[in-house]
C-alpha positions, 0 to 999 in steps of 0.5 A, a space after each residue: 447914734 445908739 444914745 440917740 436911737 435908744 433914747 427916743 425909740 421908746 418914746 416913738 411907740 404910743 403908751 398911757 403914760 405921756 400924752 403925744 404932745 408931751 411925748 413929742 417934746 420930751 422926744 425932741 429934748 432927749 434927742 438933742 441931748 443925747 446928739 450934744 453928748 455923743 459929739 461930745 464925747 466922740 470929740 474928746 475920743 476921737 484921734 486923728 489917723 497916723 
C-alpha cells in the first residue's frame, strides 16, 4: 500500500509541470506498477502460518 500511495499522492495534487490528462495516465501507470510490484513482492515474503 505505501509504493502505491506514495507513488501517485503527488501526481493528485494539480502542479505546472504535467497537463491533467498526462498527469491522470502517468497516474494510472505508476499505480498499476507499483500495485504489480507490491504483489510481487509481498508473494515472494510471504510464509504461511505455522
Amino acid at each position: 500500500m505505501f509504493p502505491l500511495l506514495a507513488g501517485v499522492a503527488a501526481l493528485v495534487i494539480p502542479n505546472g509541470v504535467m497537463p491533467p490528462d498526462v498527469r491522470f495516465w502517468h497516474g494510472l501507470e505508476v499505480g498499476w506498477s507499483n500495485a504489480v510490484f507490491g504483489f510481487l513482492t509481498g508473494w515472494v515474503f510471504w510464509r504461511p502460518p505455522g
